[in-house]
C-alpha positions as CSV (number, residue, x, y, z in Angstrom):
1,X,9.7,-27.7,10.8
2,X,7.3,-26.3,8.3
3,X,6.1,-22.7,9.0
4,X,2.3,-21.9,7.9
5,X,2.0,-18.6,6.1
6,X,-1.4,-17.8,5.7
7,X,-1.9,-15.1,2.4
8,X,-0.4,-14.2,-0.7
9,X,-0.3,-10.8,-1.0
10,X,2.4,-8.8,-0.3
11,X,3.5,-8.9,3.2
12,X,2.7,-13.3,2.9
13,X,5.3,-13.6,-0.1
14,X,8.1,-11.2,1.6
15,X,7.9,-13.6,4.4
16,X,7.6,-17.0,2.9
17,X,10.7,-16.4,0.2
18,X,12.7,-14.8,3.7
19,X,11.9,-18.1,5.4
20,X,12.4,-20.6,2.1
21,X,16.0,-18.8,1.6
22,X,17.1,-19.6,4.8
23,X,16.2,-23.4,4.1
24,X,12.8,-23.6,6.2
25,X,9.7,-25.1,4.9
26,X,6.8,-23.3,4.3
27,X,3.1,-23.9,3.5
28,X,1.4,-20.6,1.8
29,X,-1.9,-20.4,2.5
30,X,-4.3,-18.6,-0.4
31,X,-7.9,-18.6,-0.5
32,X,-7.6,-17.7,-4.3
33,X,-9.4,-18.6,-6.7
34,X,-11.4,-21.2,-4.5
35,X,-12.6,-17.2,-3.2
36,X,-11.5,-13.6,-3.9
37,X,-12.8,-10.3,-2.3
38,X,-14.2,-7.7,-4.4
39,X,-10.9,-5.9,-4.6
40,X,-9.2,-8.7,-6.1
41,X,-9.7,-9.6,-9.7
42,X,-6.1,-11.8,-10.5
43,X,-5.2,-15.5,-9.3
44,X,-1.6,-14.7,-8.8
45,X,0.6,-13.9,-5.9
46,X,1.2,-10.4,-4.5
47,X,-1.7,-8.4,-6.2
48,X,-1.6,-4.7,-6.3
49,X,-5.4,-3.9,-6.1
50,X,-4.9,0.1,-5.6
51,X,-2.7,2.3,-6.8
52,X,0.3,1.0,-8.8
53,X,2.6,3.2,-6.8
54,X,4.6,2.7,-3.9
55,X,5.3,5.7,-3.5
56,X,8.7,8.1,-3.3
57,X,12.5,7.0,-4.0
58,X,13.6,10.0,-2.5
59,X,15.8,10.0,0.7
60,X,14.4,12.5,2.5
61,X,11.1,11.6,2.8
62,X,9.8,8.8,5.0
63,X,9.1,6.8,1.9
64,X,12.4,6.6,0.7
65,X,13.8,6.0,3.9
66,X,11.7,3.2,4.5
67,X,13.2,1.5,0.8
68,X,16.4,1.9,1.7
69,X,16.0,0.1,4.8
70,X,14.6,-2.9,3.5
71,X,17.2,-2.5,0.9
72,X,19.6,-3.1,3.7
73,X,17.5,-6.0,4.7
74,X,17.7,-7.7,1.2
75,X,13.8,-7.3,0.9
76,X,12.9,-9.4,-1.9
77,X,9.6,-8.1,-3.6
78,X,11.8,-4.3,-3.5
79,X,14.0,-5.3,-6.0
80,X,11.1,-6.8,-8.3
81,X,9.2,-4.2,-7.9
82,X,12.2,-2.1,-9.2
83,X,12.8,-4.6,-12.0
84,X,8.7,-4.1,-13.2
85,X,9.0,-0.2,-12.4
86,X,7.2,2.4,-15.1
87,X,7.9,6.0,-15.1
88,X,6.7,8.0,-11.8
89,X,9.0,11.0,-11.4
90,X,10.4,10.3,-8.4
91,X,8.2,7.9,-6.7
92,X,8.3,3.9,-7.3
93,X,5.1,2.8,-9.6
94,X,5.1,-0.9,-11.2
95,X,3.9,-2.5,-14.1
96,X,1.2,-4.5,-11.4
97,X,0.6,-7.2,-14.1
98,X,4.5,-7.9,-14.4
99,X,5.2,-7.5,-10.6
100,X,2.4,-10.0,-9.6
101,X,4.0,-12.4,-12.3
102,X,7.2,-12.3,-11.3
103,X,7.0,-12.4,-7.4
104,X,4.2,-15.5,-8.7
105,X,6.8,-17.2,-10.9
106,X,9.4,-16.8,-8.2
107,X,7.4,-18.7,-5.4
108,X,6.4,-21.2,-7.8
109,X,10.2,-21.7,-8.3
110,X,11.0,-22.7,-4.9
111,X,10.9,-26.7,-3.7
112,X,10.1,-26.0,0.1
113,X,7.8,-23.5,-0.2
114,X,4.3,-25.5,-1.1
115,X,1.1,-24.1,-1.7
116,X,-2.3,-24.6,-0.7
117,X,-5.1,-23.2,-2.1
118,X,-8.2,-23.2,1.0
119,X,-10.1,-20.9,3.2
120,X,-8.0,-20.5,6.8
121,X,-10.6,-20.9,9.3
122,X,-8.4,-22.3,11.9
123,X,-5.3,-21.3,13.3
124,X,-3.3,-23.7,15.2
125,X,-1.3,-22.2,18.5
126,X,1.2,-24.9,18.7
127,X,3.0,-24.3,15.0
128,X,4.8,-21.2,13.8
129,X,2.4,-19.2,11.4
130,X,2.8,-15.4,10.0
131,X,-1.1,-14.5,9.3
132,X,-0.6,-11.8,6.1
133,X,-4.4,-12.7,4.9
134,X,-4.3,-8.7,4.0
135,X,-7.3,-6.2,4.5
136,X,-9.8,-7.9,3.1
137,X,-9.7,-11.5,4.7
138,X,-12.5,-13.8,4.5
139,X,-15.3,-13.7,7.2
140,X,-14.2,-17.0,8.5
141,X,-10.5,-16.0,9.3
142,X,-11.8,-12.9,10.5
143,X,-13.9,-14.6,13.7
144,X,-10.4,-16.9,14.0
145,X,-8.5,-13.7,14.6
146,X,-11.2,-11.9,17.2
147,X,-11.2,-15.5,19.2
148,X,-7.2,-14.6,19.6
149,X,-7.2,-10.9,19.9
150,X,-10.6,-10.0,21.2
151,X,-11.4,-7.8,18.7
152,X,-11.1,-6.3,14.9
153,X,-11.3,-3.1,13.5
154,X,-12.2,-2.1,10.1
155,X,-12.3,1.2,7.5
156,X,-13.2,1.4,3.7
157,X,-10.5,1.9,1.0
158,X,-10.8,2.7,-2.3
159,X,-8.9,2.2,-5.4
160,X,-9.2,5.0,-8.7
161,X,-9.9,4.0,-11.8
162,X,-8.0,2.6,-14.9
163,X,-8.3,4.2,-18.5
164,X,-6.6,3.6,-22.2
165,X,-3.9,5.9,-23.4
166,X,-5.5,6.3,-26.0
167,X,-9.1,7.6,-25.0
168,X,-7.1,10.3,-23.7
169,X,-7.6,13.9,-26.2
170,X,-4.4,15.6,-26.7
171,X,-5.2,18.4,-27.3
172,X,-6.4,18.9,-24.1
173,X,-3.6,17.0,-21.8
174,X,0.1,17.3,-21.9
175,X,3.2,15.6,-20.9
176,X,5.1,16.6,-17.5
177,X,5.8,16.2,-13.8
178,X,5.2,18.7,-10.8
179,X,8.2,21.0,-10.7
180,X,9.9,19.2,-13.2
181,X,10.8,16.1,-11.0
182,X,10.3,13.4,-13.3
183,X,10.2,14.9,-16.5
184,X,7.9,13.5,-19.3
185,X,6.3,10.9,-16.3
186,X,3.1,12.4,-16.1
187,X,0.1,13.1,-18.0
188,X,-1.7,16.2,-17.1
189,X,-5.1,17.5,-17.5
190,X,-5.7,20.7,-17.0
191,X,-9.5,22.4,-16.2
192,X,-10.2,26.4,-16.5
193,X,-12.5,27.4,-13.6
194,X,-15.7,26.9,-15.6
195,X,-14.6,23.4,-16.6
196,X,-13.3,22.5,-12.8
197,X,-16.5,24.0,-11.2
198,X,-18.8,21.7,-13.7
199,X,-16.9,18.6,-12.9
200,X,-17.0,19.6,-9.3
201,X,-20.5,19.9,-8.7
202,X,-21.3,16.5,-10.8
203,X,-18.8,15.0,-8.3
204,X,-20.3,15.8,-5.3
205,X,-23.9,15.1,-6.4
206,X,-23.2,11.8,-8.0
207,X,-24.6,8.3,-6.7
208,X,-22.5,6.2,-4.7
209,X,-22.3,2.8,-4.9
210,X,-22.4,2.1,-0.9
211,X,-24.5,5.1,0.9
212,X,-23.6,4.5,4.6
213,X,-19.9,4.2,5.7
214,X,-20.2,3.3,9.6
215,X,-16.8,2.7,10.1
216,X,-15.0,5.9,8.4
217,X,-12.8,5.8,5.4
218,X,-8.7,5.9,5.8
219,X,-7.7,9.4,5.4
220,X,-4.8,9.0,3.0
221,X,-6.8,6.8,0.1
222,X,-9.8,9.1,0.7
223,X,-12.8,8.4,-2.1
224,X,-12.3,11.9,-4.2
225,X,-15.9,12.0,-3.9
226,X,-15.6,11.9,0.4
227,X,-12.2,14.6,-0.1
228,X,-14.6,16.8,-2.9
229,X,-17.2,17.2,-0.3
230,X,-15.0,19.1,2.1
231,X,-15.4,22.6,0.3
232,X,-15.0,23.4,-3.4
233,X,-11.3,24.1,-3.4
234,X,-10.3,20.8,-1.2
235,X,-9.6,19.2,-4.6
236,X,-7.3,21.9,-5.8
237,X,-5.2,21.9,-2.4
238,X,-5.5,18.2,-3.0
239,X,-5.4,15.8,-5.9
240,X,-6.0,18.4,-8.6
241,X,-3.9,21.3,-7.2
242,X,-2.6,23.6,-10.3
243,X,1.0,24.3,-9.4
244,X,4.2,23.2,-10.5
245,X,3.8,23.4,-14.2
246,X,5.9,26.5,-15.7
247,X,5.4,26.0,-19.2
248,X,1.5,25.1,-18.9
249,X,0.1,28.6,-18.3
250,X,-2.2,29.1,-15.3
251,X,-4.8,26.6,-15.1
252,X,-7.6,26.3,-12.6
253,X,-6.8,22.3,-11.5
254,X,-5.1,19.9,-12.7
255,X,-5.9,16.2,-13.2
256,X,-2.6,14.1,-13.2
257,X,-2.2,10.4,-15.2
258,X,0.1,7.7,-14.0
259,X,1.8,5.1,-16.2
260,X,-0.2,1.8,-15.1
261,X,2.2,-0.4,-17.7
262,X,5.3,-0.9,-19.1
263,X,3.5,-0.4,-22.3
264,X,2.4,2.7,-21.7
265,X,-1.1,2.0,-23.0
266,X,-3.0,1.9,-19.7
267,X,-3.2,4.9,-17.0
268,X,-4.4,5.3,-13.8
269,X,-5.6,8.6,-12.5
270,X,-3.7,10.2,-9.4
271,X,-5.5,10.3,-6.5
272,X,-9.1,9.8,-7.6
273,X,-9.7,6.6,-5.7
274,X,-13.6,6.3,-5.9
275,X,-17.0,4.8,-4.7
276,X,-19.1,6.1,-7.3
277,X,-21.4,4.0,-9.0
278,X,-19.7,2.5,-12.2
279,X,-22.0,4.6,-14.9
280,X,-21.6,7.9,-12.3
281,X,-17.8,7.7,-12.8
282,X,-18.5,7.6,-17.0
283,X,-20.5,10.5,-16.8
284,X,-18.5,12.4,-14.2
285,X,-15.0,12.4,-14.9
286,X,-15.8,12.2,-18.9
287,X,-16.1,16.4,-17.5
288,X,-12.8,16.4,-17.6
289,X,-11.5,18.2,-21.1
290,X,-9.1,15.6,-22.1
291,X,-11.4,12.3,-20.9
292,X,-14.4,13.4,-22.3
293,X,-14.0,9.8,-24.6
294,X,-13.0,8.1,-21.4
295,X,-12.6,4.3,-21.4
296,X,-12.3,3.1,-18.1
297,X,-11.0,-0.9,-18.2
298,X,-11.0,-1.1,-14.3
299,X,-13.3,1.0,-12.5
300,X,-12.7,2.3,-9.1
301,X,-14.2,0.5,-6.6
302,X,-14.0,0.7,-2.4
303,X,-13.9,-2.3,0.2
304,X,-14.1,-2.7,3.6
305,X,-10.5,-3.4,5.0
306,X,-9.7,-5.2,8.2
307,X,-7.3,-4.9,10.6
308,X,-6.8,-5.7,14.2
309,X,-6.9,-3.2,17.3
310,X,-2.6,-3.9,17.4
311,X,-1.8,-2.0,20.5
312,X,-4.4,-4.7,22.5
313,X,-3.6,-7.5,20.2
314,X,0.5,-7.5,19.4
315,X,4.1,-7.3,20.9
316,X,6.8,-5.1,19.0
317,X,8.0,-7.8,17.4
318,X,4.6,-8.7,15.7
319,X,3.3,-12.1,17.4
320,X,0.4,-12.3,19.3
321,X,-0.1,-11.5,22.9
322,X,-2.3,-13.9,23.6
323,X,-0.2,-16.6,21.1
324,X,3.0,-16.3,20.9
325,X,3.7,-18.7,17.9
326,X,1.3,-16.6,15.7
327,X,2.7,-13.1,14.4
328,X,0.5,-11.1,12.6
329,X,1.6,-9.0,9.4
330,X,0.5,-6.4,6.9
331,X,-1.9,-4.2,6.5
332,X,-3.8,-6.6,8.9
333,X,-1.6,-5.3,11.9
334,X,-2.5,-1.9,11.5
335,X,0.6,-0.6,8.9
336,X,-1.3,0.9,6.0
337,X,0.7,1.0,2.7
338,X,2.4,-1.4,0.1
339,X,6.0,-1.1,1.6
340,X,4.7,-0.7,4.7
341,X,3.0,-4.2,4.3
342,X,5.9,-5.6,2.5
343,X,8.5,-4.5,5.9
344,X,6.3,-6.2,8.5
345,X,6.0,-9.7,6.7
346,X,10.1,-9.4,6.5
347,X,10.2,-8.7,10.3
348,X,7.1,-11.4,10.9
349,X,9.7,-14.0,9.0
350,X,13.4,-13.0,10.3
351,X,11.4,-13.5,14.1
352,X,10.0,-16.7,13.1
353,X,13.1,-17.9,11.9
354,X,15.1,-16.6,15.0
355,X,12.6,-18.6,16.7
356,X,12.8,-21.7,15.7
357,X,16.4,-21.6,15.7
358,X,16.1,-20.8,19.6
359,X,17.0,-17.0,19.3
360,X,15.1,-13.7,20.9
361,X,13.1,-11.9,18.6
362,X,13.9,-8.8,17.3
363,X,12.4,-5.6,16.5
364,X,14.9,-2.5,14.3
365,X,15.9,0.5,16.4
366,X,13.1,3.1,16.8
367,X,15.9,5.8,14.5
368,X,14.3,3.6,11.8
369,X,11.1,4.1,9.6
370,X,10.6,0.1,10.3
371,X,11.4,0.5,14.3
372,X,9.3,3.4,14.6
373,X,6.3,1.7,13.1
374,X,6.3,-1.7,14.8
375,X,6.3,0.7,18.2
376,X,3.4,2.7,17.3
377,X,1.2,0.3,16.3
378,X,2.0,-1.8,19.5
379,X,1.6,1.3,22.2
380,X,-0.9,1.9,23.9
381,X,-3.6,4.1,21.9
382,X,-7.2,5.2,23.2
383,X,-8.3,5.4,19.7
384,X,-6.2,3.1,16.9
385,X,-6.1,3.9,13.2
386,X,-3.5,2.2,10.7
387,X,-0.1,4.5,10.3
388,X,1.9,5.0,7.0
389,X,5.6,5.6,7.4
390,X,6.3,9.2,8.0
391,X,8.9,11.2,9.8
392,X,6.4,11.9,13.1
393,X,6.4,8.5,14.7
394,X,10.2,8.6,14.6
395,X,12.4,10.4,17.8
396,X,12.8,14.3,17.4
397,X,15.6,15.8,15.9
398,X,17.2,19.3,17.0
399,X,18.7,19.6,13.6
400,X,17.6,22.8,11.5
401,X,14.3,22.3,10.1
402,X,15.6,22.8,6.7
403,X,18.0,19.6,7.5
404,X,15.9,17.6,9.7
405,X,14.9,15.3,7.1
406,X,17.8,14.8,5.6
407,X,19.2,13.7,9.0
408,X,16.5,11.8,9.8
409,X,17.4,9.0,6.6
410,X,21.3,9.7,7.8
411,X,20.1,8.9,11.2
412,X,18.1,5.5,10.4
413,X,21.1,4.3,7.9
414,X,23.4,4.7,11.2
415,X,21.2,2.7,12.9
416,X,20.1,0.1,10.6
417,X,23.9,-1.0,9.6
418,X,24.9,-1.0,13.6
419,X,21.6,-3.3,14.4
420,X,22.7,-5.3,11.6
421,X,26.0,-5.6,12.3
422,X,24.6,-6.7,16.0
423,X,22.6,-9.1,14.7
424,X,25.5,-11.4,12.6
């Protein structure tokens, strides 16, 4: 039995090193380099095309919950991503260049997993097949999933731009993290009012590389641009907000730098994903004190991402409705995030595998981050938009607010280690 997996991004190679480990054969699908979106510029597996951070460690928040339950589940791409990880304070960021060459080197390594570079146009009923073809699948996979589901949804991501350590001024910038979590992790720079309310108006009068967004834009990778637009202090609430930093006076806002390598020569800026036009984000963020030489080696850029209308479309444990051979996976099911998109193509595989070994699927408890999100995107919803993990879509608590979210990870450990001790 060979098992088609079609993408290889992040959610693709989860599942098809799951399903080679546990000696079934599978065929990886990648349309790469015979075609890449715009958001893609590498040939290798598992490419990080936004932010190089997924996000916090810490276990009480959702985030962190969510890592240690896939963890528990022996999730592969984790622990490489842990292996390539640069400093973050306490969230997980990667070296992206080392992470996609790793997970790339790994699936290279494995006999039964063989891969096939085409366009999936076609998807056959009859076979197994985990579709992970990611949020920016080509047109002609696209109509193949609306003949199965009936319809496809899409909003516009972004991605913020890369810049060299070393076009950064000094003098202007210093080192730290937000209340001290993280130490020396972060670059900062700050803006007096004058300086912020220059920048400001440059950024919401600047040209936009696509003018009409018909479909919305995903609220939590907002352009900076779309967020800047909502009132002149939106950014400082947001993105740019001045607090945190005891030893850096009183500035106005507060521009944060992320480690993009191992290296430490490259750096991404926090929560500036962007559609400005490539000369517009140049001039506009060279405003900025410390980037006024700004040398931007990946610009921002925003793409249309698809996904399907899930509660229609898919059963808890991800397959199809309508086909119940075909599960669908990542971001394409409506999860939004990295680990999120990493989580489903785990569960897409472990049901695959129980089902060609002639075993019920399976879908984590709802205490979980992973239960909880496989739930709501398969419940009934008037008006669908993808979910991150967070503690809302889990079951109330009647602990203490102050300890609710410590007993929420407490609660989904409990739960993960009785479902897997149910499961062996």
């Amino acid at each position: 039995m060979t098992v088609d997996v079609i993408g290889g991004g992040l959610s693709g190679c989860e599942a098809a090193l799951y399903l080679s480990a546990h000696g079934i054969n599978v065929r990886l699908i990648e349309a790469k380099p015979i075609w890449r979106s715009a958001a893609h510029k590498s040939d290798r597996f598992a490419e990080i095309v936004c932010s190089n951070s997924l996000k916090s460690t810490v276990e009480t928040t959702a985030s962190g919950v969510l890592k240690q339950e896939l963890a528990e589940l022996d999730c592969r791409l984790l622990k490489i991503a842990y292996d390539c990880a640069v400093p973050a304070g306490s969230a997980l960021a990667v070296d992206r260049d080392e992470f996609s060459s790793r997970v790339t080197q790994l699936i290279n390594s494995r006999s039964n997993i063989e891969i096939v570079h085409a366009i999936a146009d076609r998807l056959d009923e009859s076979r197994p097949t985990i579709v992970c073809a990611g949020p920016v699948c080509h047109d002609a996979l696209t109509k193949e999933i609306e003949r199965l589901t009936g319809s496809t949804l899409a909003f516009f991501d972004a991605a913020a731009p890369i810049i060299t350590a070393d076009c950064v001024d000094m003098e202007h910038a210093f080192f730290g993290a937000r209340y001290g979590k993280g130490g020396d992790d972060y670059l900062n720079c700050p803006m007096n009012k004058e300086q912020y309310l220059e920048f400001y108006n440059a950024l919401i009068s600047a040209e936009r590389a696509v003018d009409e967004i018909s479909c919305g834009v995903f609220e939590g990778c907002m352009p900076v641009e779309v967020m800047a637009s909502r009132g002149e202090d939106a950014l400082r609430y947001g993105p740019l907000r001045p607090v945190g930093f005891r030893d850096a006076g009183k500035p106005y806002a507060v521009l944060q730098l992320r480690r993009e390598n191992a290296a430490s020569t490259l750096y991404n800026l926090v929560g500036f994903q962007t559609n400005l036009k490539f000369g517009e984000q140049r001039r506009v963020f060279s405003l900025i004190p410390a980037l006024h030489d700004i040398e931007i080696v990946r610009y921002g850029v925003m793409h249309r991402n698809t996904f399907i209308n899930a509660p229609q479309a898919i059963d808890e444990d991800l397959s199809l409705k309508k086909a119940k051979n075909i599960f669908i996976a990542g971001q394409l099911c409506g999860v939004e995030g990295y680990v999120e998109s990493i989580a489903t193509g785990l569960i897409a595989a472990i049901n695959v595998e129980r089902m060609i070994t002639g075993k019920d699927t399976v879908v984590p408890p709802e205490e979980t981050i992973i239960g909880a999100l496989l739930r709501y995107i398969s419940a009934p919803h008037s008006n669908f938009q993808p979910m991150n993990a967070n503690f809302g879509i889990l079951p109330p608590v009647t602990a203490k607010k102050a300890d609710r979210k410590r007993f929420y990870g407490e609660r989904s450990k409990c739960a993960m280690d009785n479902w897997l001790k149910m499961l062996l």
